[in-house]
Each structure stands twice: as C-alpha cells, then as structure tokens.
C-alpha positions in Angstrom: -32.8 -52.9 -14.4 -30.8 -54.3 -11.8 -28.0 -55.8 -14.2 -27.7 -52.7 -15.6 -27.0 -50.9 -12.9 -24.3 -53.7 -12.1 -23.0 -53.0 -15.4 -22.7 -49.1 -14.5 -21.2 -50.0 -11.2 -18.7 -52.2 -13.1 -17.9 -49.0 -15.8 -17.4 -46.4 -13.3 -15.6 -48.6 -10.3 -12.5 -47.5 -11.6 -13.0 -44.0 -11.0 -14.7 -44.7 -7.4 -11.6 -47.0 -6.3 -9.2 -44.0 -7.8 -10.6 -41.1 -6.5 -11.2 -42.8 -3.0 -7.3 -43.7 -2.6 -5.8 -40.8 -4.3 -8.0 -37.8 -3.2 -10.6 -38.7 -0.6 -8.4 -40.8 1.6 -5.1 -38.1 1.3 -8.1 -35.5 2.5 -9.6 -37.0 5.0 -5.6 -38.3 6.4 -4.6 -34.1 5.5 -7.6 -32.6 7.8 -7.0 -35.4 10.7 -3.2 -34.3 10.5 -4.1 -30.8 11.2 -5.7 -32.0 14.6 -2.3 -33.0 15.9 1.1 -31.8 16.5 4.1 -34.0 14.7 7.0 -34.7 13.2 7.7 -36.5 9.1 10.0 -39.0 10.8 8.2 -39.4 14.0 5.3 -42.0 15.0 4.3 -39.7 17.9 0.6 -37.8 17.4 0.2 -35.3 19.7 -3.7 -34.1 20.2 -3.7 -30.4 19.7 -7.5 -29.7 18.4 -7.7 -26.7 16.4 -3.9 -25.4 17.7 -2.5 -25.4 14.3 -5.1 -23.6 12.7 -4.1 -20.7 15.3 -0.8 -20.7 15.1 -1.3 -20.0 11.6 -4.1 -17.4 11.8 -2.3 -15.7 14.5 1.3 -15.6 12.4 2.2 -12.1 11.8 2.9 -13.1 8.3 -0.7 -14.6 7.5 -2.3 -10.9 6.4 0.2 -10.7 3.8 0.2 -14.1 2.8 -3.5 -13.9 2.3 -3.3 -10.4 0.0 -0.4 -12.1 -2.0 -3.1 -14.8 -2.8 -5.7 -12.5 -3.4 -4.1 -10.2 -5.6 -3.1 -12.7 -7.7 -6.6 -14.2 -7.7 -7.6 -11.1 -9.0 -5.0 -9.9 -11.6 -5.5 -13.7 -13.0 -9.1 -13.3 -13.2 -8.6 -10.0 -15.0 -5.9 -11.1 -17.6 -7.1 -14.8 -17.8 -10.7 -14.3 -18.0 -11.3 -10.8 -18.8 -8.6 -10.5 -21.3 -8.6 -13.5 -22.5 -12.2 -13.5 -23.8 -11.9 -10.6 -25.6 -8.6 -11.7 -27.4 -10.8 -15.2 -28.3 -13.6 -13.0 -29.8 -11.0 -10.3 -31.9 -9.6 -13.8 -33.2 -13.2 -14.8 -34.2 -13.4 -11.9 -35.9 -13.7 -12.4 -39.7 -10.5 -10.8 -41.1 -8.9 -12.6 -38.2 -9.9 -16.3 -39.1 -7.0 -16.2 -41.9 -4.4 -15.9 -39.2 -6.3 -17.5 -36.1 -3.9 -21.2 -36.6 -0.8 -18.7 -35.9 -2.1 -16.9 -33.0 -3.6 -19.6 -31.1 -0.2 -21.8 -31.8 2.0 -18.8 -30.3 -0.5 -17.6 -27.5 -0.9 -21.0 -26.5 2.8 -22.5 -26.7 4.1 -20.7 -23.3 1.2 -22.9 -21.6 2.9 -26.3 -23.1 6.2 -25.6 -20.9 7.0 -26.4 -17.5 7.0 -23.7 -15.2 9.9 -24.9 -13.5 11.6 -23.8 -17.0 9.7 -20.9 -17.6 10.6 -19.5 -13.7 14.3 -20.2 -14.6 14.2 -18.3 -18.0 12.1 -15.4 -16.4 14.7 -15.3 -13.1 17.6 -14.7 -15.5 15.8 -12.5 -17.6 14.9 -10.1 -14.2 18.3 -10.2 -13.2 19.2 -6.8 -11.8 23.1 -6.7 -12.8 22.8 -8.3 -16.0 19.0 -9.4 -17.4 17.8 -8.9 -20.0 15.5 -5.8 -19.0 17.8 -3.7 -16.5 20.1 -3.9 -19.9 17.9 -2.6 -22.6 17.1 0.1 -19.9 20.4 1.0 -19.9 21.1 1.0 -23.2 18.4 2.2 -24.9 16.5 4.3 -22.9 19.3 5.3 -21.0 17.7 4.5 -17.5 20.1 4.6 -14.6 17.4 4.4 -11.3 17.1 0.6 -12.0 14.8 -2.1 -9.8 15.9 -4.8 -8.6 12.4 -6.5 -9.6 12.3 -10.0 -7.6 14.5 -9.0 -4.8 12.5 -5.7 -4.4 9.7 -6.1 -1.7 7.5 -4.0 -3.8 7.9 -5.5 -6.9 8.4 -9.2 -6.1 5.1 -10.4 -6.2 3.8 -8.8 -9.2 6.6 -10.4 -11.2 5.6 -13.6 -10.3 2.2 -12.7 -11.4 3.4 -11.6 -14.9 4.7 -14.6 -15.1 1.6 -16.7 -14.9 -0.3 -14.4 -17.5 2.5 -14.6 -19.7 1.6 -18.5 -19.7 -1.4 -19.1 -19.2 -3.5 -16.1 -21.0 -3.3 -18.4 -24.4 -4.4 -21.4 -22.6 -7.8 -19.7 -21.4 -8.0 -18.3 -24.6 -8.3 -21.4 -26.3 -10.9 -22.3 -23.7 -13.1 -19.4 -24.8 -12.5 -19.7 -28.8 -14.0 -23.0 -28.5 -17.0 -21.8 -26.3 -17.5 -18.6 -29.2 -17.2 -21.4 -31.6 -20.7 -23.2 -30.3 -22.2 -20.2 -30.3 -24.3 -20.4 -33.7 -23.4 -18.2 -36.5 -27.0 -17.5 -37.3 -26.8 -15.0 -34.5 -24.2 -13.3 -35.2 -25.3 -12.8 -38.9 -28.6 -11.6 -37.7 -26.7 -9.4 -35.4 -24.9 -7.6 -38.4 -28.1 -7.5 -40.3 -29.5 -5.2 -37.7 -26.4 -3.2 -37.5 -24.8 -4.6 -34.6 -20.7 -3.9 -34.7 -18.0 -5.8 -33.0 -18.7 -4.3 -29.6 -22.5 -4.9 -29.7 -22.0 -8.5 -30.6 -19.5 -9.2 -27.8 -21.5 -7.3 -25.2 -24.9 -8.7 -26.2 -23.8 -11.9 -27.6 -20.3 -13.1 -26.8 -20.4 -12.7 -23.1 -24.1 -14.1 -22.6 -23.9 -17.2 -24.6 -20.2 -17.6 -23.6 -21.0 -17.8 -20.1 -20.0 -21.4 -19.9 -16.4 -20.9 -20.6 -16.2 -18.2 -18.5 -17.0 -20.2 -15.8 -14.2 -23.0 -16.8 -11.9 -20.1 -17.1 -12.7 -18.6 -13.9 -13.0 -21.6 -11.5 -9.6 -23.1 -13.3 -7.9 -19.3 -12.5 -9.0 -18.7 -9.1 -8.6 -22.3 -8.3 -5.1 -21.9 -9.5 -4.1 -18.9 -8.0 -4.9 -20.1 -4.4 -2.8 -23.0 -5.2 0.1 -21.5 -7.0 3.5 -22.5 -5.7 6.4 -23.7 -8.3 7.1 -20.1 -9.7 7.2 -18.2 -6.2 9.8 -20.8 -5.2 11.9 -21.1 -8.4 12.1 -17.1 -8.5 11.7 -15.9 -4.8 11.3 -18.8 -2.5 8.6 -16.7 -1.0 11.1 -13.7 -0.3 12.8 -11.0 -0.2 11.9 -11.4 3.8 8.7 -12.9 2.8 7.3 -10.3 0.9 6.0 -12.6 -1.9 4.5 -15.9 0.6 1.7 -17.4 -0.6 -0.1 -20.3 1.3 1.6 -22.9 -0.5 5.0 -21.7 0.1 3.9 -21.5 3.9 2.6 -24.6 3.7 6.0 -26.3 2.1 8.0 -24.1 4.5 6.3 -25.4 7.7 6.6 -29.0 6.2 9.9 -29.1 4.6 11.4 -26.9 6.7 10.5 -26.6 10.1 9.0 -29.6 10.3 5.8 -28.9 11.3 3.6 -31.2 9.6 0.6 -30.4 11.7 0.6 -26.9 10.7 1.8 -27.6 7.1 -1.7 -29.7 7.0 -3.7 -27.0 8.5 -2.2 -24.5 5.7 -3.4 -27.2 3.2 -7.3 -27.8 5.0 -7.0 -23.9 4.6 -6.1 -24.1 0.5 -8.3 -26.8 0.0 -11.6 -24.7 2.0 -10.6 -21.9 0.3 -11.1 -23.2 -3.6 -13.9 -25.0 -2.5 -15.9 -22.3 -1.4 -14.8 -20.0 -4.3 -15.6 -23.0 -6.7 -19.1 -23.3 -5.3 -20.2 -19.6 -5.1 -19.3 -19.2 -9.1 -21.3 -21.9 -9.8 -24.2 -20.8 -8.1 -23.9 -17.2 -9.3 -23.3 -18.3 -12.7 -26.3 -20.6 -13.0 -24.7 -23.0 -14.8 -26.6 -25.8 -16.5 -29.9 -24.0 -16.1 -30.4 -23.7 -19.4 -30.2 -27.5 -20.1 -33.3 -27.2 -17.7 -35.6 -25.4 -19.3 
C-alpha cells in the first residue's frame, strides 16, 4: 500500500511542482502585491493594507467597468450556452446528420484564430468612413444617419461583444454536440414512439441529461467573460473615454501605464475572486457529479 502510493506521488509530482510554481506561487505573490504600494522597476514596498482595493472601489469609473463585465457575462451566457445548445441539438437532428461535418467545421473555424487577428479584421470591417458595414448601408439600403460603432459610447461595448459570439458560439457548440452525443439513443427513440417532437425531446431530454456540458459551457463563458481583455484593447483600448473598460483593461492600464502595480494586483485579486465565486456557485447549483453518486 505504501509503495503505491509512492508510485502515485511519483505520477502526479509533475503536476504538483507545476501548478505550485506557475499558479499558486504567481497568486499568492499577486494578492501580497495588492497589500503594498510600488513601482515595476522599483525594490521599494510600501505597506498600504487594503488601500488599493479602495482606490479601486472608489474610482468613479468602477460602476461601469463592473456592468461592462456583467453584460457581457450575460449576453455570453445567452449566445454561448443558450444558443449554442440548441444549435448542437438542431444539428443532432436526423435530416441534419448528413450535413453536421460542414457545420461544425464552419461554426467552429472562427474559434481556431487568434483574436488578436480576428479584432483587427473586425476593427476594419466597423470602420465608420469606409468598413465594410457603413458601406453596404450606404449603398444598398441607402442609409445616410450612420454609427460610428466602436468610437460611439453607446455602441462600443456591444461590438466587442459580437465579436466574441461570432467566435466562440461554434466552439461551445461542439462542447454540447458531444454531451447530446452520450446521451443514449434509446431515449430518444422511445421519446418519438410516444409522440414526443423536436421541442419535447430538447425540453424533457436534451437539457436534463445535457446538464453536464452546460455546466463546461457556462463556467468556461462566465469565466471568460470576467477575464476578457485582447479584443477590447485591439478594437477600443477600453475607450471612447472609457466607455468600454473592463477589469482587465483597468488592470493593464494601472500596470502598464501608470505604473501602479499595487492597484493593477488588486484589480487582478478582484478577477481572480470574482470567477472563483461564480465557478463555485454553478457547481453547487448544478449538482454536478451527483449522479455518479447514486
């Protein structure tokens, strides 16, 4: 007993010595940093207790920060869970298995590029004087009040958030085609003996016994959203003023460029308490693994 429990010490020591120098150590150095006031390129460490953590719940920017992050959370959750399921089950259906290959390749190829790319393409394309939209407005519908979509306070944010569905809505729904896909077929052909249709099945069916996908799906999009960063600084750097901020944009502004890498590191303790909390209430909602229990 006890040499095989050096063997699974040996096996898994990897792992331990790799998650204790690349994520517990960087956490526990982040949450210590947000104690003090400095500078990147300074030794001094000024004690400041819970200072930074004010400064940044007191900015008069926070409130909006916060719904940026929110709304996103839940447009994501809407598109990449919600939709996204029910595009996984209509590709289930029957007379859709013939052309399933095609639309999983195409929904599923935006997720395979870089975002840096995909921000770039998307910025040109919302250009206001000559992208790609503003210019079929013109010219085919003949619009003349035109937006100017990321530098429109308004409008900013939700661009960027288009954005990410546009990428990422295949990926979940890959996610959930493989849940629907353990789901045994027996069901489903008792289902349609009794006279269930399409609806029925994913109602009483689908969502039920897909529940563990949905959970992947969710915690990977709310995760995600709390942390996104690379396409709201490609398009708008967090503006027009700072109309489309999100924490991590606050985060690299106070560390990159103000140099504040106490409060930078009190953004992050904020990020990482944030999708820690909302990781740990889905699971307990959901259940999850209760039915290996039984």
């Amino acid at each position: 007993m006890y040499k095989n429990r050096k063997i699974v010490l040996l096996f898994i020591s990897p792992v331990i010595i790799g998650l204790s120098i690349f994520v517990y150590y960087p956490l526990i150095q982040t949450i210590l940093g947000s104690l003090f006031e400095w500078m990147s390129y300074s030794p001094e460490h000024k004690w400041v207790g819970l200072h930074n953590y004010v400064s940044v719940f007191t900015n008069k920017g926070f409130g909006r920060i916060l719904f940026n992050n929110s709304i996103y959370a839940v447009i994501s959750v809407i598109c990449q869970v919600g939709i996204s399921m029910v595009l996984a089950a209509c590709l289930e259906e029957m007379f859709m298995r013939k052309f399933q290959g095609f639309f999983r390749t195409v929904l599923f190829l935006p997720s395979l590029i870089s975002m840096s790319v995909i921000a770039l393409l998307w910025k040109c394309i919302f250009n206001p004087n000559n992208g790609l939209i503003n210019t079929f407005l013109i010219s085919v519908l003949g619009v003349t009040n035109l937006p100017t979509w990321l530098g429109d306070e308004q409008l900013a944010i939700f661009c960027c958030i288009f954005i990410s569905q546009w990428q990422y809505v295949g990926y979940c729904v890959l996610l959930d085609l493989i849940g629907i896909q353990k789901i045994p077929q027996e069901i489903y052909e008792s289902a349609v003996i009794d006279g269930a249709g399409s609806i029925k099945k994913f109602f009483y069916i689908t969502l039920p016994m897909g529940k563990e996908s949905i959970l992947v799906t969710s915690i990977l999009t709310l995760v995600g959203s709390y942390k996104i960063f690379t396409e709201i600084q490609v398009l708008t750097g967090g503006g027009p003023g700072r109309a489309s901020e999100v924490l991590a944009t606050a985060m690299y502004r106070a560390a990159f460029v103000n140099d504040e890498m106490g409060v930078a590191s009190a953004y992050a303790v904020i990020i990482f308490t944030i999708t820690l909390v909302l990781s740990l209430v889905q699971m307990k909602v959901s259940n999850t693994g209760k039915e290996a229990d039984l």
